[in-house]
C-alpha positions in Angstrom: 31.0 -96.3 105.0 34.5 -95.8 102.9 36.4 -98.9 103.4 40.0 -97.7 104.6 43.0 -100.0 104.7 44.2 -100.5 108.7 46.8 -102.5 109.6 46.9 -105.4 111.5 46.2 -105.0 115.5 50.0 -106.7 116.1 52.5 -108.3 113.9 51.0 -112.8 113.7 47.4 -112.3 114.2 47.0 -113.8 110.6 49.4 -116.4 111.6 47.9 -117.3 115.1 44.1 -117.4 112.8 46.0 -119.8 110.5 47.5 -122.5 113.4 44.1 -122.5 114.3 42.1 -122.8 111.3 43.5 -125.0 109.4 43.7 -128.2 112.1 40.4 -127.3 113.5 38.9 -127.7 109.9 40.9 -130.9 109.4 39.7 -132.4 113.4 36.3 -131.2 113.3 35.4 -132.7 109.5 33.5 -135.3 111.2 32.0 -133.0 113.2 30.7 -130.7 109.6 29.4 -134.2 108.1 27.3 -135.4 111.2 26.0 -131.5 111.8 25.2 -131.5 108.0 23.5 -134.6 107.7 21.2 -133.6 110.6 20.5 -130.5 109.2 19.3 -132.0 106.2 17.2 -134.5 107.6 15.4 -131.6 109.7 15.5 -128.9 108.2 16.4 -130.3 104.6 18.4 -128.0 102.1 20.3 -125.2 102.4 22.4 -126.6 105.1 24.2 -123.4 105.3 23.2 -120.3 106.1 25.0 -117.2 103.9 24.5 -113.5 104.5 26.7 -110.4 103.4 27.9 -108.9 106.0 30.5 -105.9 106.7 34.2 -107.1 107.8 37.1 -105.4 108.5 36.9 -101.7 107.3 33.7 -102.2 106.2 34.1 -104.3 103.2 31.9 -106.8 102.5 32.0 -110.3 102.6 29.7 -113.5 102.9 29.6 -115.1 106.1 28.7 -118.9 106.2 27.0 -120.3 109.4 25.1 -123.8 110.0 21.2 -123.3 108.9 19.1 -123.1 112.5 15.8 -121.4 111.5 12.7 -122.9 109.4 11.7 -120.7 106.3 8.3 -120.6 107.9 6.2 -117.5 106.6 2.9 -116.6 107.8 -0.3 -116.1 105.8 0.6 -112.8 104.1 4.3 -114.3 103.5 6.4 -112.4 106.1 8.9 -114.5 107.8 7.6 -115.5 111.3 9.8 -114.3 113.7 12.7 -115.7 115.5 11.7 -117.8 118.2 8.7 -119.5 116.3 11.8 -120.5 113.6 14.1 -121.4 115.3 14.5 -125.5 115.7 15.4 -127.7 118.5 18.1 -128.7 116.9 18.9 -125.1 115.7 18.8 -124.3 119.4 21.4 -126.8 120.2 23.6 -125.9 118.0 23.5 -122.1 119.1 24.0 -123.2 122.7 26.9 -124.8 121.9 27.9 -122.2 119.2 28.3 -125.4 116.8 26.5 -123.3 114.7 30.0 -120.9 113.8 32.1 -123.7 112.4 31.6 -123.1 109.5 33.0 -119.1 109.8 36.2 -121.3 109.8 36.4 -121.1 106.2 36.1 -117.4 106.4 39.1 -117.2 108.5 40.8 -119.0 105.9 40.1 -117.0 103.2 41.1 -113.9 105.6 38.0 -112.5 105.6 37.4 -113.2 109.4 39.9 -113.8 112.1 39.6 -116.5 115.0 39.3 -113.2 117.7 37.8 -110.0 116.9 34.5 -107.8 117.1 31.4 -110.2 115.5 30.4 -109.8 111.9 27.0 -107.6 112.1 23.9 -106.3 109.9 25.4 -104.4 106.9 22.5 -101.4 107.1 23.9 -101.2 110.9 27.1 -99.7 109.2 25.0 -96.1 109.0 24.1 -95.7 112.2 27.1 -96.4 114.3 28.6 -93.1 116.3 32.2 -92.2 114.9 33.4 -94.1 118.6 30.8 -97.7 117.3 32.6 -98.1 113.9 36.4 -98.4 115.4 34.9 -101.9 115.6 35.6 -102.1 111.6 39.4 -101.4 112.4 40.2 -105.2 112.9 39.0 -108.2 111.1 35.4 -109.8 112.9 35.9 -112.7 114.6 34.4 -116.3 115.4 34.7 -114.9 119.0 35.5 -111.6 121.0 36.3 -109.7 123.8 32.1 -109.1 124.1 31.4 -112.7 123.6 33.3 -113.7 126.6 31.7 -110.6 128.8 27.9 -111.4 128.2 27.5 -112.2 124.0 24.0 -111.7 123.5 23.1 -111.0 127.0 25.1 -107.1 126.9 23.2 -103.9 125.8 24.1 -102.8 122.0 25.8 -100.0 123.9 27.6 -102.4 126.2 28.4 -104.5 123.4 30.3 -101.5 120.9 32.2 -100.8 123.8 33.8 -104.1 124.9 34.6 -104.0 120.7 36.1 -101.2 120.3 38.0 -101.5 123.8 39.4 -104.9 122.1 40.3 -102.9 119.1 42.5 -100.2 121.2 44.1 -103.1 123.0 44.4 -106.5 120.8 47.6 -108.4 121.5 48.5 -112.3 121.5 48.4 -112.8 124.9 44.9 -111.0 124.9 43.7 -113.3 122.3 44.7 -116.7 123.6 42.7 -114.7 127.2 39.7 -114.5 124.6 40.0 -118.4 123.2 40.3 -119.9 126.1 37.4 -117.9 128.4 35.3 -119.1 125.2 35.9 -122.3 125.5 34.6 -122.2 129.2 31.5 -120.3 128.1 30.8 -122.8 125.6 31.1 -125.0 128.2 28.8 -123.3 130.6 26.5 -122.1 127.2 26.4 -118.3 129.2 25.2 -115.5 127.1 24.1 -117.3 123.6 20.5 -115.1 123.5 19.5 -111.4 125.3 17.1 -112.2 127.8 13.5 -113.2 127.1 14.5 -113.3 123.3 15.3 -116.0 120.9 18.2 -114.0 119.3 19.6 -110.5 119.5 17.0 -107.9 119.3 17.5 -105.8 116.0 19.7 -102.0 116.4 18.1 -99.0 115.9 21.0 -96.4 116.7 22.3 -95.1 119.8 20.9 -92.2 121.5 23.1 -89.4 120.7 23.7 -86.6 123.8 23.8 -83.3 122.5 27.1 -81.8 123.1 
């Protein structure tokens, strides 16, 4: 994918990420420490999770989450999947999506914003439709317009299109919509895995209709 300058969605985005940011880092430090020291206790070291992943226009970046998963392989040395990884602990703090804070350093560095279309796979960047990779227009978010209308629970197909319909209509007003629904969901813990699954089952593609 050719990483393209856009501009920002509206003039203050970058401003609204940093009135955010910076006194939710400074509030929630306890919150890192006691999340950090449990982590380490069950899980041990890392505590933090990093993986490259594609931001806005594509370019790359390393996102920083909370650890959640054992490094448990099986007996030929492949990682065991999801669900038989995945902690108590790690499950709390997905259901509570206590797991993101740390992405709040990302958004300082402007490589994430507060609101936007989540980070993804970087090999998914190949086999997005034209229509899919509008997503890459705006920096990814912490949260987003499909977070707050199913998150893990929507389709992949369901999913691109509450992204890019949040890309063709960002505004303030639309984001502060998107904070505080998450907040309730959080509340409620709606959405945080696709049904039956431990996480978000991998994409392949979307079928493409012959014209």
């Amino acid at each position: 994918m050719q990483h393209r300058r856009s501009p920002e969605p509206y003039r203050g985005k970058r401003l609204l990420d940093l009135l955010i940011a910076i006194p939710a880092v400074v509030v929630l430090s306890p919150v890192f420490a006691i999340i950090s020291i449990a982590i380490a206790l069950r899980l041990n070291r890392p505590i933090l999770f990093r993986q490259v992943r594609p931001g806005k226009d594509g370019k790359p970046f390393t996102m920083v989450k909370f650890r959640t998963m054992r490094d448990a392989h099986d007996q030929h040395g492949r990682l065991l999947p999801d669900a038989e990884r995945i902690t108590p602990l790690g499950q709390f703090l997905r259901s509570t999506s206590l797991d993101e804070l740390p992405e709040l350093i990302n958004v300082l560095k402007g490589e994430m914003s507060i609101v936007g279309p989540r980070p993804l796979l970087m090999h998914y960047l190949d086999l997005y439709t034209p229509q899919q990779a509008r997503r890459h227009e705006v920096r990814p978010g912490i949260t987003g317009w499909a977070q707050v209308h199913g998150r893990n629970a929507l389709t992949w197909d369901e999913r691109f299109r509450q992204d890019v319909w949040y890309v063709e209509h960002a505004s303030l007003l639309l984001d502060l919509r998107i904070i505080a629904l998450t907040v309730w969901k959080i509340l409620k813990r709606e959405g945080v895995n696709e049904p039956g699954m431990a996480t978000m089952s991998e994409f392949t593609g979307s079928v493409r209709h012959p014209e």
